[in-house]
KEKE-938856 format. One record per residue: z, y, x of N, C-alpha, C in turn; residue in three letters. Coordinates in nm, 2 decimals. Atoms other than C-alpha are relative to their C-alpha. Example, Ala and Ser with C-alpha at 12.3 -4.5 7.8 and 13.67 -1.06 7.14 Angstrom:
{lodo {0.00 -0.12 0.09} {0.78 -0.45 1.23} {0.00 0.12 0.09} ala}
{lodo {0.00 -0.11 -0.09} {0.71 -0.11 1.37} {0.08 0.11 -0.08} ser}
This chain:
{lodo {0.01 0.06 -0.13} {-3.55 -3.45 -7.47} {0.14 -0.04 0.04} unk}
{lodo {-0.14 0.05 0.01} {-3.26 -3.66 -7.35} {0.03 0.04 0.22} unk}
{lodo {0.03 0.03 -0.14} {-3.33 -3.61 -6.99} {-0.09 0.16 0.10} unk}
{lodo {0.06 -0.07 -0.05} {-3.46 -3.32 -6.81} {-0.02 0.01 0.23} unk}
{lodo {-0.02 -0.01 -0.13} {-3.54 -3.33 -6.40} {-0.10 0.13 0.08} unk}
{lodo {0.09 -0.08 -0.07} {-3.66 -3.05 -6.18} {0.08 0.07 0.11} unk}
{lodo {-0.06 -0.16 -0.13} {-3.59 -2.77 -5.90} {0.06 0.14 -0.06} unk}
{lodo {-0.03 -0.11 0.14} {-3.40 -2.48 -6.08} {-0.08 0.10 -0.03} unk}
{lodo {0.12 -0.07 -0.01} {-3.68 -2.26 -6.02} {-0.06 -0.06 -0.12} unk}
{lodo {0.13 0.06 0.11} {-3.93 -2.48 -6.24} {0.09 -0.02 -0.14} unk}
{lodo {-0.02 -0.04 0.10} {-3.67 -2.56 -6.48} {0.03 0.13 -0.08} unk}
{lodo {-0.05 -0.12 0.08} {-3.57 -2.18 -6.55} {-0.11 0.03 -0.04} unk}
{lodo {0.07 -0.03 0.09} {-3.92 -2.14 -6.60} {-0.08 -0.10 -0.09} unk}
{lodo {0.04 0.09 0.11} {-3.94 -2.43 -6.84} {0.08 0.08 -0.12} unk}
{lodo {-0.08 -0.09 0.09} {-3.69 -2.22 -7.01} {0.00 0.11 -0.04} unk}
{lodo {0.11 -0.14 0.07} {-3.89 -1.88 -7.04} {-0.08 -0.04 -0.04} unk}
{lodo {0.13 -0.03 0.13} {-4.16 -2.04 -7.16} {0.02 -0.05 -0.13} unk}
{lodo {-0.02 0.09 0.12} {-4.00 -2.24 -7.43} {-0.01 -0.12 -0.01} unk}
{lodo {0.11 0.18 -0.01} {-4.13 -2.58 -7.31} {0.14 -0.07 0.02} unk}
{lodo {-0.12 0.08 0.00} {-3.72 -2.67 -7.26} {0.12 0.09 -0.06} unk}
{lodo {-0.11 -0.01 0.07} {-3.47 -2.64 -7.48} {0.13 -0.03 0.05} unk}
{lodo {-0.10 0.03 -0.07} {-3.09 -2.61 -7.34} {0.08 0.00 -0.14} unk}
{lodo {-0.06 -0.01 0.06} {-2.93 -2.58 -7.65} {0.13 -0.13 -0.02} unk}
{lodo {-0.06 0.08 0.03} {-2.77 -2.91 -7.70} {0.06 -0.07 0.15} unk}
{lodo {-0.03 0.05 -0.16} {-2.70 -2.98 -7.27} {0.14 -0.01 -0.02} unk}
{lodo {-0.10 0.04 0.00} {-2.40 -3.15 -7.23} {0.08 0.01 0.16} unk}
{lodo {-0.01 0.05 -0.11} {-2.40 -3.26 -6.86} {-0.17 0.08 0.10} unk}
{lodo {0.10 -0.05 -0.09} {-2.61 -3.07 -6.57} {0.08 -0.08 0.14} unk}
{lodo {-0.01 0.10 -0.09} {-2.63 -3.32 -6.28} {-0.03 0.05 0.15} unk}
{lodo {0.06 -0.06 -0.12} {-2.68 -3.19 -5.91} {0.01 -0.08 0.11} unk}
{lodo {0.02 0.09 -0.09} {-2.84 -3.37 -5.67} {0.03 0.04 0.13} unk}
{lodo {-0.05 -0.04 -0.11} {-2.64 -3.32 -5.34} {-0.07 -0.09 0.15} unk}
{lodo {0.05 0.09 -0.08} {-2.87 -3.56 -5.12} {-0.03 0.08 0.10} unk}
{lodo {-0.02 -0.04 -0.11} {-2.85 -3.48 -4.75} {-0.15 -0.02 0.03} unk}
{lodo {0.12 0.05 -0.07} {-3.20 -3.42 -4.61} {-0.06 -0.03 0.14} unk}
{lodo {-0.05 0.01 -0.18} {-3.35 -3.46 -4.27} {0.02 0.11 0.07} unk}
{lodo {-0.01 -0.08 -0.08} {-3.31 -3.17 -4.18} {0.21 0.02 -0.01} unk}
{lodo {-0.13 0.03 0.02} {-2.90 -3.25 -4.27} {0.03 0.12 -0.10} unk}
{lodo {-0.05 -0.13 0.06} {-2.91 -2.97 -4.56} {0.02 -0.07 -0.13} unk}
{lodo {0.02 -0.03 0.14} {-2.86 -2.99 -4.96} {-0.01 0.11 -0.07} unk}
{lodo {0.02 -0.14 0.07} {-2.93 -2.77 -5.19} {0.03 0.15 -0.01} unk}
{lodo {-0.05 -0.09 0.01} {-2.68 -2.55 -5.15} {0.02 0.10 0.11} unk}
{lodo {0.04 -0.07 -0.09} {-2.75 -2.50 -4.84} {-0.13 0.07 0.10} unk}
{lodo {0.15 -0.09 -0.04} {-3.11 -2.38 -4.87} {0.00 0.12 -0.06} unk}
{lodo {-0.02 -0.13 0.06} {-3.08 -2.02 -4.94} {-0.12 0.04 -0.11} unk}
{lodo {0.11 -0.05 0.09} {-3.38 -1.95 -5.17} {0.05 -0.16 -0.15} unk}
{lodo {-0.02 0.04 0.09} {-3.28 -2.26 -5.37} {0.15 -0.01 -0.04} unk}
{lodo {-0.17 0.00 0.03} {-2.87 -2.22 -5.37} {-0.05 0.13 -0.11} unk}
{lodo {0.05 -0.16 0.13} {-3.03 -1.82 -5.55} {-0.04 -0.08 -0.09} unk}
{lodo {0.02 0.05 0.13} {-3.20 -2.03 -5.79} {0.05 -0.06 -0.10} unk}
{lodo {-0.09 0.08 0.08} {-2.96 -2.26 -5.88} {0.07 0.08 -0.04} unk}
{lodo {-0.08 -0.06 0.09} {-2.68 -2.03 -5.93} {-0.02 0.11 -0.10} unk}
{lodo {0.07 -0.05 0.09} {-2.90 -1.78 -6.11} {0.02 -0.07 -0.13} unk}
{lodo {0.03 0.04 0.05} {-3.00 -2.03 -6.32} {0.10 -0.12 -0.09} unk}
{lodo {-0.11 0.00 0.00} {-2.64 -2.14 -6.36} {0.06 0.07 -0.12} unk}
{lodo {-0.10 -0.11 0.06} {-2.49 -1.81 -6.48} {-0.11 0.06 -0.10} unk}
{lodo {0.08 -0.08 0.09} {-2.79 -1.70 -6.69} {-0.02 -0.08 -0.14} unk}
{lodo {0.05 0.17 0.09} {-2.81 -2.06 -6.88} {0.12 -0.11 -0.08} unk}
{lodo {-0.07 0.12 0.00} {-2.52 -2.27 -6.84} {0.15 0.05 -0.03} unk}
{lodo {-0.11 0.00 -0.01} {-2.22 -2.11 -6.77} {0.05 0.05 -0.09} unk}
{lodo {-0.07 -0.06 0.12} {-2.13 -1.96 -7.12} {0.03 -0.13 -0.08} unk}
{lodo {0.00 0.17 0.10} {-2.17 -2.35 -7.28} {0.10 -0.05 0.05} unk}
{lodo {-0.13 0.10 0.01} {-1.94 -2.63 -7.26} {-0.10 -0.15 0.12} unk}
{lodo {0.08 0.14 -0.09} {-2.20 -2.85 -7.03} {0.08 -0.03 0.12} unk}
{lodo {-0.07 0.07 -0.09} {-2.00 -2.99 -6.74} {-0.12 -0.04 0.11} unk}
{lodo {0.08 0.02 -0.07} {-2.14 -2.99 -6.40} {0.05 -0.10 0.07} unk}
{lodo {-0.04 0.12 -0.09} {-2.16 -3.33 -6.18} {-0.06 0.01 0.12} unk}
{lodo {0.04 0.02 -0.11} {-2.20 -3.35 -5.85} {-0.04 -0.18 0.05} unk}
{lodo {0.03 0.13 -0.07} {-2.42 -3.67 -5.72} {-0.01 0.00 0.18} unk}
C-alpha cells in the first residue's frame, strides 16, 4: 500500500489486526485542519491519546518523519 488514510484509532487497529503493514512508512502526515468548532486534532483529547499512543507504540522507534499539513 502506498498510501494509508484514517483516524489513529482505526489505523492502530488496522495494525492489530494485520490488515496494515508499517514496516516500510517513510512519511506520517497529520492533518492539522481547524474545525468548526476551531479545534484540531490535537486538541481533542480522546484523539490527541490516540494519536500519540499510536505514535510511540508504532512510529517513533523508525526513521518515518512526521509532517504537519
Amino acid at each position: 500500500m502506498r498510501i494509508g488514510v484514517g483516524t489513529p484509532n482505526r489505523i492502530q487497529k488496522l495494525i492489530q489486526e494485520g490488515a496494515l503493514s508499517i514496516d516500510l512508512v517513510q512519511v506520517i502526515v497529520l492533518d492539522l485542519f481547524v474545525d468548526q468548532k476551531e479545534r484540531t486534532i490535537l486538541e481533542i483529547p480522546e484523539v490527541r491519546k490516540d494519536l500519540f499512543e499510536l505514535l510511540e507504540s508504532n512510529f517513533l522507534k523508525g526513521k518515518a518523519k512526521i509532517c504537519l499539513y
